[in-house]
N, C-alpha and C positions, 0 to 999 in steps of 0.2 A: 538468618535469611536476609542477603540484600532486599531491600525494597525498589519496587519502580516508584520514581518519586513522578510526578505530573504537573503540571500545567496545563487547564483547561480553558480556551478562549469560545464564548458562545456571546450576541446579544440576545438570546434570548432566557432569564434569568431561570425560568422552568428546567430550559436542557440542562446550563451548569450546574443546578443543584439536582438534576437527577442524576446526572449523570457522576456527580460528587459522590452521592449516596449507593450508587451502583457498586464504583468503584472503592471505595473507601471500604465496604464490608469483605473485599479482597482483603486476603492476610498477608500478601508479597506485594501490595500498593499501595501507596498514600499522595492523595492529592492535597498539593501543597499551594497550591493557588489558582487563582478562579478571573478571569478577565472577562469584560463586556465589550471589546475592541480590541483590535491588535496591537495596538503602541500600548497596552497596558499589559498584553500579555508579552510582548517583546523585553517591556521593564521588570515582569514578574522573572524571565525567564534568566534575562542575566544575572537578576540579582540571586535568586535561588538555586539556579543551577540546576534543574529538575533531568532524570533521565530521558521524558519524552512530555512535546508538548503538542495536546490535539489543539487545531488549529479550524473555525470553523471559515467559511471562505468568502459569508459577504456579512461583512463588519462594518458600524460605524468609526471613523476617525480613520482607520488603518482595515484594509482587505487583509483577509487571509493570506495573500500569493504575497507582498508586501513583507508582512509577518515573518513570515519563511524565510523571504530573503536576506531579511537582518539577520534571524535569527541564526541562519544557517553562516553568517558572516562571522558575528560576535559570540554565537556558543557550539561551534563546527562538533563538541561532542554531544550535542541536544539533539535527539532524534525527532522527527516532525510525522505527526500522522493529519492528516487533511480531512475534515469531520464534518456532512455536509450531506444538504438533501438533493441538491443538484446534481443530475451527470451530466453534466458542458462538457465537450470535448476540446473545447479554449483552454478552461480551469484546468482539465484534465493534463495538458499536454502541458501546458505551465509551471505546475505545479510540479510533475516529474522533471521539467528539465531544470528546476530551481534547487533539486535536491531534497523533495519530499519524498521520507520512506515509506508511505504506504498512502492508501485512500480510503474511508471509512464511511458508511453511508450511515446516516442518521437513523434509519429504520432496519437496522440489524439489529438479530437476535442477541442479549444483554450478552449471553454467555458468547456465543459469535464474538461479538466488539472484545470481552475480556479474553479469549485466546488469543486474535487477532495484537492488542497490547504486548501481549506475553512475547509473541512470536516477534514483532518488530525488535521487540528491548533486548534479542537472543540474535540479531543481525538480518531476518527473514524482510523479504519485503513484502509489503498486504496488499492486496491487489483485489477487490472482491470481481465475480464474473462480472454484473451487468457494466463495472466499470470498464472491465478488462474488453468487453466486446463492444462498448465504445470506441475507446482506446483504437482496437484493432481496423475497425473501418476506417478510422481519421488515418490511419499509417496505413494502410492499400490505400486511398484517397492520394495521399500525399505523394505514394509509391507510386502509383500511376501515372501520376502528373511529369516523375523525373524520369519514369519510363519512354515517354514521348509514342508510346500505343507500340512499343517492346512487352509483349505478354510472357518472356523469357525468365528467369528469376534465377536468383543464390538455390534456390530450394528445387528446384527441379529434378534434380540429381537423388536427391533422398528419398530413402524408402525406410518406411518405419516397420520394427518386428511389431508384432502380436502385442507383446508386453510393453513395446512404447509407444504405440496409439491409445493402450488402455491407463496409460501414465497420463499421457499429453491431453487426452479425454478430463482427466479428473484436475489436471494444473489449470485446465481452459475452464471451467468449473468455479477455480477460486479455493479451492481445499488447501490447506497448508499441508504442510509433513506429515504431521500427525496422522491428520485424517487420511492423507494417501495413505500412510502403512496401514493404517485399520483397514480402510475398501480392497487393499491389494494383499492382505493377511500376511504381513515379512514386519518384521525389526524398522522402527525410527530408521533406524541408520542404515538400513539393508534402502529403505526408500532411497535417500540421500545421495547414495551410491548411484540408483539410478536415475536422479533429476538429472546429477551430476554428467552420467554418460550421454542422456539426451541433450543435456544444453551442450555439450561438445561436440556433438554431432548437428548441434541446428548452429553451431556458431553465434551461442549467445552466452551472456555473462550472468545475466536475475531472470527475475521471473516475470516483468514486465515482458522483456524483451522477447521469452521463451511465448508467452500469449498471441506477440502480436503475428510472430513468424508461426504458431500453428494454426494462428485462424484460418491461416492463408493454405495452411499444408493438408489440414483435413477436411 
């Protein structure tokens, strides 16, 4: 069994080693280093090379967003999860366009955060809801502003079946894969198939993107 190997950045010495001892009892992870700032978790991460490194977002010496952007410079196969009690929708929007694959909120369910892992380190991007309906206001916000009071949209046109409102219901949610084929009772991969056909019909690439364009469409 590969391992996800880790890097975990927190000041505050409580979360790192909970969240050590969380993970660590995982038999497919091992946390392989532990930083109180970002320029030490940026030096843990090149030097270790770790599969993913949580990153928390207000550090002494070095921020989070900071973090990321080195880290995304100097270890481009290091995946970045953003791990944080805050939803700022500044951080928020930062943070995605700097190349963080996912957002984690510090008060998620242990088992929540350890699928959430799994699922980034397999290519998924994590997105939990209250983030994602952050998220989604700041881009209508933003969308409005370069509409010039054009209430018109890309999405106008679209009409969603039965089964892709009850999809786009459960992505807007925050559910990864998984959990959609359980609520939807089909095959992992029967899901996947249809993320796949909804994001080509909203004209999106992840699941960020898939969020911001249904808040707007249901």
């Amino acid at each position: 069994m590969k391992k996800i190997k880790l890097v975990i950045a927190d000041d505050q010495m409580l979360t790192r080693e909970g969240l050590r001892t969380i993970l660590d009892l995982e038999d497919d992870m091992e946390v392989v280093g532990l930083a109180k700032n970002g320029e030490e978790a940026c030096i843990l991460t090149e030097e270790l090379q770790p599969t993913l490194a949580l990153l928390d977002i207000q550090m002494p010496v070095m921020d989070g967003i900071a973090a990321l952007k080195r880290i995304k410079s100097s270890c481009p196969d290091t995946l970045v999860l953003i791990l944080t009690t805050f939803i700022d929708t500044d951080y928020i929007v930062e943070a995605m366009a700097n190349g963080a694959n996912g957002y984690m909120l510090k008060d998620m369910d242990g088992d929540k955060m350890i699928a959430s892992i799994r699922d980034t380190a397999v290519g998924q991007f994590v997105l939990p809801a209250a983030v994602a309906a952050k998220l989604a206001v700041r881009m209508n916000q933003i969308a409005g502003v370069h509409d010039h009071g054009h209430k018109k949209s890309s999405l106008d046109g679209i009409k969603l079946t039965e089964r892709e409102e009850e999809l786009a219901k459960l992505i807007i949610r925050g559910l990864n894969n998984r959990e959609i084929a359980e609520s939807l009772n089909v095959a992992e991969g029967t899901a996947r198939n249809y993320i796949s056909t909804l994001y080509s019909k909203l004209e999106v690439v992840d699941r960020a993107q898939a969020m911001i364009r249904l808040q707007t469409l249901l």
